[in-house]
N, C-alpha and C positions, 0 to 999 in steps of 0.2 A: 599789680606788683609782680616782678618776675622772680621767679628763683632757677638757681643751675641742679640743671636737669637731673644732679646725682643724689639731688633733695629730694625728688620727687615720690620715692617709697617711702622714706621716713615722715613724711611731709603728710602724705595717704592715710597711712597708720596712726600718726596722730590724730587726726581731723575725723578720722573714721571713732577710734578709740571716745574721742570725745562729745562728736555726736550722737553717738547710740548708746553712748551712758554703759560701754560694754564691762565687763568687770574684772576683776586681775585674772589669772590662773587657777588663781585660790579656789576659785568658785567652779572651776571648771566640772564641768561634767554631760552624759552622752542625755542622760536625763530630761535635763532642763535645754537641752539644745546651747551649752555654751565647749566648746565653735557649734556654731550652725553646721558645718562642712568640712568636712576633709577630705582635701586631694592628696592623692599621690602619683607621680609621674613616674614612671618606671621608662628609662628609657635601652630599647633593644639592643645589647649589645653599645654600650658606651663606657670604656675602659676610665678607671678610676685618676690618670692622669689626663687626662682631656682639660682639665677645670683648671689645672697650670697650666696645660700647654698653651691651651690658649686664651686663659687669664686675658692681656693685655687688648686682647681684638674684641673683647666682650661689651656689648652695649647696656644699655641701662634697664634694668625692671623683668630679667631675663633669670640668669644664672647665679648674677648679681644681687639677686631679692634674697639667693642664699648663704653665697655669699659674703656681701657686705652688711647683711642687716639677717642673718640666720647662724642658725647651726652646724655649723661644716666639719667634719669629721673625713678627715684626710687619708685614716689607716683602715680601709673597713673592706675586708675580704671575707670570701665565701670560704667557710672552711669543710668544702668538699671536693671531690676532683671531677663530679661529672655537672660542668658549667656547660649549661643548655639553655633554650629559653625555657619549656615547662617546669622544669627543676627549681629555674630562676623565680619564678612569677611564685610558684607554692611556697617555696622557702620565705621569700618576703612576707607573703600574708598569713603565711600559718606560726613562721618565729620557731619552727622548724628544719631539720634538715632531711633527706630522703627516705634515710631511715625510722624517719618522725611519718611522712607524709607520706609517703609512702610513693612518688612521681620520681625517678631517675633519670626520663629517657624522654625524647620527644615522640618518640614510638618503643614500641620494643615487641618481640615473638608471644603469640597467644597460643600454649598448646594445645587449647580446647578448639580454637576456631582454625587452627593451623594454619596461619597468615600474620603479620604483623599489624598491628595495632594501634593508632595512634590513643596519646595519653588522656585525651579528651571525646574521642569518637565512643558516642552510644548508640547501642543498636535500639534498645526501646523509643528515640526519639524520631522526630524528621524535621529540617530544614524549613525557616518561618522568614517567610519576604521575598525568597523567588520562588520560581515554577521548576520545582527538582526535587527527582526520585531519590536523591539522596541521604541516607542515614546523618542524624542529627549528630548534639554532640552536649555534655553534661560534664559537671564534676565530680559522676561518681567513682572515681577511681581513688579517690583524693581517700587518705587513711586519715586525717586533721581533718579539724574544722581551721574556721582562717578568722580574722580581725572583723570583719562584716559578719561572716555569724553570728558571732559574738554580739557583736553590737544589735545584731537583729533578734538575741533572746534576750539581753537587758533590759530592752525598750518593749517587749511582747509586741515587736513587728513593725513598731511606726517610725524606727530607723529608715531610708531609704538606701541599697545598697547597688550600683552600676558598675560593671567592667566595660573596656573601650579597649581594643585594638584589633590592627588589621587583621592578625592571626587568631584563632578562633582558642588554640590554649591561653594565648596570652589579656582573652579578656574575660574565659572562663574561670580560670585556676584563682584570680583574685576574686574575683566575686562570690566564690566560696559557695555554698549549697543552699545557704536563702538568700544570695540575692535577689533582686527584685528581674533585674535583666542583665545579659550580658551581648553586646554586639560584637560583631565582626563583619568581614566582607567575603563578597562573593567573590574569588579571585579574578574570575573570567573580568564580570563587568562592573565590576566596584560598589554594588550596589549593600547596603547594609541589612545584615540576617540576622536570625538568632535562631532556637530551637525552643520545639514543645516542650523542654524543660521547663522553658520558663514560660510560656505564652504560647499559642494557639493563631495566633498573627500579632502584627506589628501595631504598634498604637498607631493611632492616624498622624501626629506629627513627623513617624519616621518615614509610613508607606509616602506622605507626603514628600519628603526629601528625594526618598528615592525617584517619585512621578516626576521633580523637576530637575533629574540626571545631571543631579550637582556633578557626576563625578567628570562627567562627558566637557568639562571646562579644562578640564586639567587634560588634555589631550591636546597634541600639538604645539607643545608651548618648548621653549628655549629655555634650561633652567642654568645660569647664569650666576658669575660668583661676585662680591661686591666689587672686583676690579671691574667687571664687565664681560670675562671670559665664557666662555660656554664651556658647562663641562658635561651636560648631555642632553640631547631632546626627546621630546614621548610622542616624537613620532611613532606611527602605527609600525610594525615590526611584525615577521615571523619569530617563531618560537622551535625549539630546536627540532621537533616532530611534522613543522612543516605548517600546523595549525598557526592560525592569528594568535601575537602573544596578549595575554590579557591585562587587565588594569595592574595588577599584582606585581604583574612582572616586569612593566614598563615603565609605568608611574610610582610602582613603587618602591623605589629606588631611587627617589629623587623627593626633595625637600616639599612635593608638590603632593605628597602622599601623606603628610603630616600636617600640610594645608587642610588639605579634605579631612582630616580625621580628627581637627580642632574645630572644624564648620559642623560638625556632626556632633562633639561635644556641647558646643553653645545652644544649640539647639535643643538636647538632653536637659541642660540645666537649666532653659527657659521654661521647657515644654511640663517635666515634669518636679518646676517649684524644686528643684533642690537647696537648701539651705533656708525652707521656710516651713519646717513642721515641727512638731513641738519635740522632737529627738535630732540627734546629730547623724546629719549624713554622711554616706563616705562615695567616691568618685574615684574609680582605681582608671587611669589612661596608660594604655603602651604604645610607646611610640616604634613601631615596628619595620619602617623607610631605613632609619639607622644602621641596621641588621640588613636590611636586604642588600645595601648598599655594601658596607663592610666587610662580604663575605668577597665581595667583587675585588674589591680596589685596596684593600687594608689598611691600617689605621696611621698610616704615615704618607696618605696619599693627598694632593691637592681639594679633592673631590668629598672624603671626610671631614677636611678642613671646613670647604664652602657647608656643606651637611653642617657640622658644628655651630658654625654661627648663625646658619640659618635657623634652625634650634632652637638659637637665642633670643631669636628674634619675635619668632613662635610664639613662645612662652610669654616673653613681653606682654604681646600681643592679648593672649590667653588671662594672665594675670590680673591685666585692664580690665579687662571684661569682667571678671569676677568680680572685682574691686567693684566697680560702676554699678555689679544684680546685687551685690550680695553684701561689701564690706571687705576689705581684706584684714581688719580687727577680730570679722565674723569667723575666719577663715583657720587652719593652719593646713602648712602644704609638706610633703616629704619627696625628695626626688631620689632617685636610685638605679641600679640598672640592673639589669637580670643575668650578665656576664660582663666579659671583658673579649679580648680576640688577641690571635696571636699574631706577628708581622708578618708581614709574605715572605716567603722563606728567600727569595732573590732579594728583598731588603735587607737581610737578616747576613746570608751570602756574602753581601758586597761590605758589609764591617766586619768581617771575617767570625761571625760568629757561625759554628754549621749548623745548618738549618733544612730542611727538605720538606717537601711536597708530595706524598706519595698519591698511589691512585689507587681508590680502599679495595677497589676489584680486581686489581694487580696482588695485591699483599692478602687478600682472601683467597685466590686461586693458588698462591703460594703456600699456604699455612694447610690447605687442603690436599694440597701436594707432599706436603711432607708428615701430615698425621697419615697420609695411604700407605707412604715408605714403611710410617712407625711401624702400621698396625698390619702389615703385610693384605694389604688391600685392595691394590690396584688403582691404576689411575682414572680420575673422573670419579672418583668418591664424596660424597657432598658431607664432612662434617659442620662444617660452618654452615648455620641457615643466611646467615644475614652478618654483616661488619658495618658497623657504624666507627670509623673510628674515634676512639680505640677500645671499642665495646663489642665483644664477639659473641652471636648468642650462636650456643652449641645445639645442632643435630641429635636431639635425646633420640631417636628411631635410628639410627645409625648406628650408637655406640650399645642401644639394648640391644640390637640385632648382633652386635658382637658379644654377649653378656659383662658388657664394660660399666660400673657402676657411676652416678654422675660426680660425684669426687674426681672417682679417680678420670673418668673423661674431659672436665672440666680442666684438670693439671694437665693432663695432655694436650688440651688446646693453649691452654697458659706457656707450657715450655714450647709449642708450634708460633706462637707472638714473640717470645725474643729468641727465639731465633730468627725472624721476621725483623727484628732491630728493634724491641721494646728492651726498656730496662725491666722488667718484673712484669706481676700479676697478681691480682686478686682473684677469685672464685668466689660464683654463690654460695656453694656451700661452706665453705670459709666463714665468710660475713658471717653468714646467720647464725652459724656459731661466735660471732664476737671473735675467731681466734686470728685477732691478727697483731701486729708486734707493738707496743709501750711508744707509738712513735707518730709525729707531726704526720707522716704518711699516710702509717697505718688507723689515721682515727679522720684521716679526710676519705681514705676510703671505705673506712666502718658507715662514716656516714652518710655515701653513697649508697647501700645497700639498700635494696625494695625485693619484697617476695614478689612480684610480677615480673614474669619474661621466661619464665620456665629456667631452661639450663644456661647460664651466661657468662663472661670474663670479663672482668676490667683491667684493659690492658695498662701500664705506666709508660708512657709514651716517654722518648727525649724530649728534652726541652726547646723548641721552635721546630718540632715536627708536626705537619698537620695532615689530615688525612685527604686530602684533592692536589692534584697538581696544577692545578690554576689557581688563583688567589687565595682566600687563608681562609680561618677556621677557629674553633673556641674545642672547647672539651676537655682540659686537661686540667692539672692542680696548680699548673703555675702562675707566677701573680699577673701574669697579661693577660689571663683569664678571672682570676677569682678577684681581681684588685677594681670594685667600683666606688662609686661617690654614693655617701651617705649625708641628706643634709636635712636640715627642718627651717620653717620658719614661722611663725607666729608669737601670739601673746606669750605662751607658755616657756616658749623657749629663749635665751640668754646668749645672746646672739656672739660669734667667735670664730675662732679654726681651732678644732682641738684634734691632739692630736696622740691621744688615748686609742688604744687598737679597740676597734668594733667590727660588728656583722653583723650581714642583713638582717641575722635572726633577731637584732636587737628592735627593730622597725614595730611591728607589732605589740611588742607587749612594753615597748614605751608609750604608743599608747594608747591601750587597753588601760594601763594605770592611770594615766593623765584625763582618761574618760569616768574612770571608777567604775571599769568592766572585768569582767575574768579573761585572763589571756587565753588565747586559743591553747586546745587541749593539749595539744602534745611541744610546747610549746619551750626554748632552753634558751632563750634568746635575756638578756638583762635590762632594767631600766636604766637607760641612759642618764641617772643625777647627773651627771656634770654637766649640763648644757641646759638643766631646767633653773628657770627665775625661782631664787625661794621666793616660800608662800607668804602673803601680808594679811592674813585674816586674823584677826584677833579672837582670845579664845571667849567663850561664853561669858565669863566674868568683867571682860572690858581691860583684860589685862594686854599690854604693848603686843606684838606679835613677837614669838619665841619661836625656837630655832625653827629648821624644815619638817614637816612630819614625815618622820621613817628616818634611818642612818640609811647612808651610803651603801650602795651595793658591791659586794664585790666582784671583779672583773671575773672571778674565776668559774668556768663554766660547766655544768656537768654531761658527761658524756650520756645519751641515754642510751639503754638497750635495743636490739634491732625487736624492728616487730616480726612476729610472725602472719601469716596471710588472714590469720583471721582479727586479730586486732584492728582498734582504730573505729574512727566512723568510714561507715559505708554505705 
């Protein structure tokens, strides 16, 4: 008997539903292992209109699982202004914001090591799955704990908790400080790593993968859109230093990088029994191709189009499989993204809206130019260590050799930024004092603030300005940045488009409730009632089921206060 194809999730879920005798919602919990599993897809840089745009080109079991048959929450922006991926990835899983978790920055200035940092590089670890002297990488930066924490103290351990992506933040940050492993790649040769955080070498299912150089298939290949076009090959290539470019930067950038990183996934969930221990596990996947991609071509290019649907297809793909180990009744999924991107500014140009590209090293040696003028200094003076933009960390050795206090050095670099063409600024020492002004701005950039980076600015860029002058960029408050897709699907959830304003933060401690866990600590994020099934359990007495347990929450969110360096977990 055949059915049309757009049956075929609903079709699943029942069938699945009624062969496993699985139970409503009601009963949910991390406990008893009811879901078995929880994924969530975070995908790298995937701006929150993508899911209209290209709505009608979407195929079945993909995007559509959420969709047509999930939780779709349309208005769900990041309400911070520094949209990064580490920023992105912690904020999901802790239901936090920066000032919660304390990650801002994919790097930022160490005044003790005097060098920059990235946000997940630790020195106490090393590198597990290739042959390199290189310093490992952990979540102790992290000031929260995240949703797998959690769930791995509720359960005293027998949770299983994974991060997965090609970037090493992005499969750290989710997996929070007990999980079990976090992977990433080796960028050169694609091979999959992790660090003595978590393990001492790789289990034999993964040293295995890597021995049969899955990755070494995805080279050479033509990566092709459904018309038939080519829109780029992974031929072998130079890299801009002249070295051979490596798997990262060739492959990944192409839908062929997310092939490999769901062959690696499958293998994860066979190898180590996820969704069969007597606690709920959880499966955090970034898909990090998107991102590499995006930064290149920007989100109005033929090339993200093919990316997008390929995606879709992905997923499909992925979701089957689940379906087929595990149940997708067993299941509940949440997809999301860790920023948005802004258009290329020659996109942006040509419908007359003004937009620019600058070159952050151009507009550093400019703002160092004229704090020399200020400060009657001379030329070649370094106050700027480093410009991320529109993130400036300030020269403390600089301005104490002028006895310049960091306030007031810090405003000094803030009014060096617009006159550079920034509308305003923030200061660390601002934030941390909370003083900044009663206003939608001023409380996305409270909640950017982190004691790490030593003396720094956060500049407020124009809107469709970005800091490279080749293709585009993320970082800013605006919604082509903060605006992504929030959506659920499973038992629990009451499947729609709603279109109620949320945030990422709300990810997490929806559920952490739906589990009957504690939300992660630092945690301001809401349970999303409106998209959960009320509950059908009757009460002890055999009496009808009465209303939902708990009222409604309200939308209204509270701001918390910044931490200081020593707060948090550490």
């Amino acid at each position: 008997m055949r059915f049309p194809t757009r049956w075929l999730a609903p079709l699943l879920l029942c069938l699945t539903v009624l062969g496993s005798g699985a139970v409503s919602f009601s009963f949910a919990s991390a406990y008893n292992a009811h879901p078995k599993l929880i994924v969530v897809i975070v995908i790298d840089q995937f701006r929150g209109d993508y899911l209209d745009r290209y709505h009608d080109q979407l195929g079945e079991g993909g995007f559509r699982l959420f969709l047509d048959h999930g939780a779709n929450f349309t208005d769900c922006n990041y309400d911070y202004a520094n949209t990064r991926t580490a920023p992105g990835h912690a904020t999901l899983f802790t239901g936090a914001y920066s000032n919660g978790h304390g990650i801002h920055a994919n790097e930022w200035w160490d005044a003790k090591k005097k060098k920059m940092v990235s946000s997940v590089e630790d020195g106490n670890t090393k590198i597990v799955g290739i042959s390199s002297a290189g310093i490992g990488a952990s979540p102790h930066n992290l000031m929260a704990d995240t949703l797998g924490d959690e769930l791995k103290l509720a359960t005293q351990g027998k949770a299983r908790v994974f991060g997965i992506a090609l970037k090493d933040r992005a499969a750290i940050l989710p997996a929070g400080f007990a999980g079990d492993t976090a992977y990433w790649i080796d960028q050169k040769s694609g091979a999959w790593i992790t660090s003595t955080y978590y393990r001492n070498e790789l289990p034999k299912w993964a040293e295995d993968f890597n021995s049969q150089k899955r990755a070494e298939k995805y080279w050479n290949r033509e990566w092709k859109d459904s018309a038939g076009n080519t829109m780029r090959t992974t031929s072998p290539r130079k890299a801009r230093d002249g070295s051979a470019a490596g798997f990262y930067d060739v492959v990944g950038s192409t839908p062929f990088a997310n092939d490999y990183e769901f062959d690696f996934a499958k293998e994860l969930v066979l190898y180590e029994k996820l969704g069969s221990g007597p606690a709920t596990d959880l499966l955090a996947i970034s898909l990090s191709a998107n991102d590499i991609l995006g930064h290149e071509v920007g989100p109005d290019s033929p090339q993200v189009q093919a990316m997008t649907l390929a995606t879709d297809r992905q997923l499909a793909d992925f979701f089957n499989f689940l379906g087929h180990e595990i149940g997708l009744a067993n299941i509940w999924f949440a997809l999301s993204a860790d920023h948005g991107v802004s258009p290329v500014p020659t996109v942006a140009a040509s419908l007359r809206i003004p937009a620019t590209g600058y070159a952050a090293d151009k507009l550093r040696n400019q703002m160092n130019a004229t704090l020399g003028s200020k400060l009657s200094a001379g030329k070649g003076a370094d106050y700027i260590r480093e410009f991320a933009y529109p993130l400036a960390w300030v020269n403390d050795d600089a301005f104490t050799a002028l006895k310049i206090k960091e306030e007031d050095a810090e405003r000094d670099v803030g009014e060096a930024m617009k006159q550079a063409g920034m509308r305003g600024y923030y200061t660390r020492s601002q934030l941390a004092q909370g003083a900044v002004p009663d206003t939608k701005v001023g409380h996305q950039y409270l909640n950017s603030y982190s004691p790490y980076g030593g003396w720094y600015v956060m500049g407020v860029p124009t809107p469709f300005t970005v800091g490279t002058p080749n293709g585009t960029d993320h970082a800013s408050l605006y919604t082509y940045d903060t605006h992504v897709p929030l959506a659920f699907y499973g038992l629990a959830f009451q499947s729609g488009t709603y279109r109620t304003h949320v945030e990422p933060v709300d990810l997490a401690v929806t559920f952490a409730s739906l589990l009957g866990i504690n939300a992660p600590t630092h945690a301001v994020g809401r349970v999303l009632t409106e998209a959960l099934l009320p509950p059908r359990r009757p009460d002890d007495a055999g009496h009808p089921p009465g209303k939902p347990a708990g009222s409604p929450q309200s939308s209204q969110r509270v701001q918390p206060t910044s931490l200081s360096a020593q707060e948090g977990v550490r």
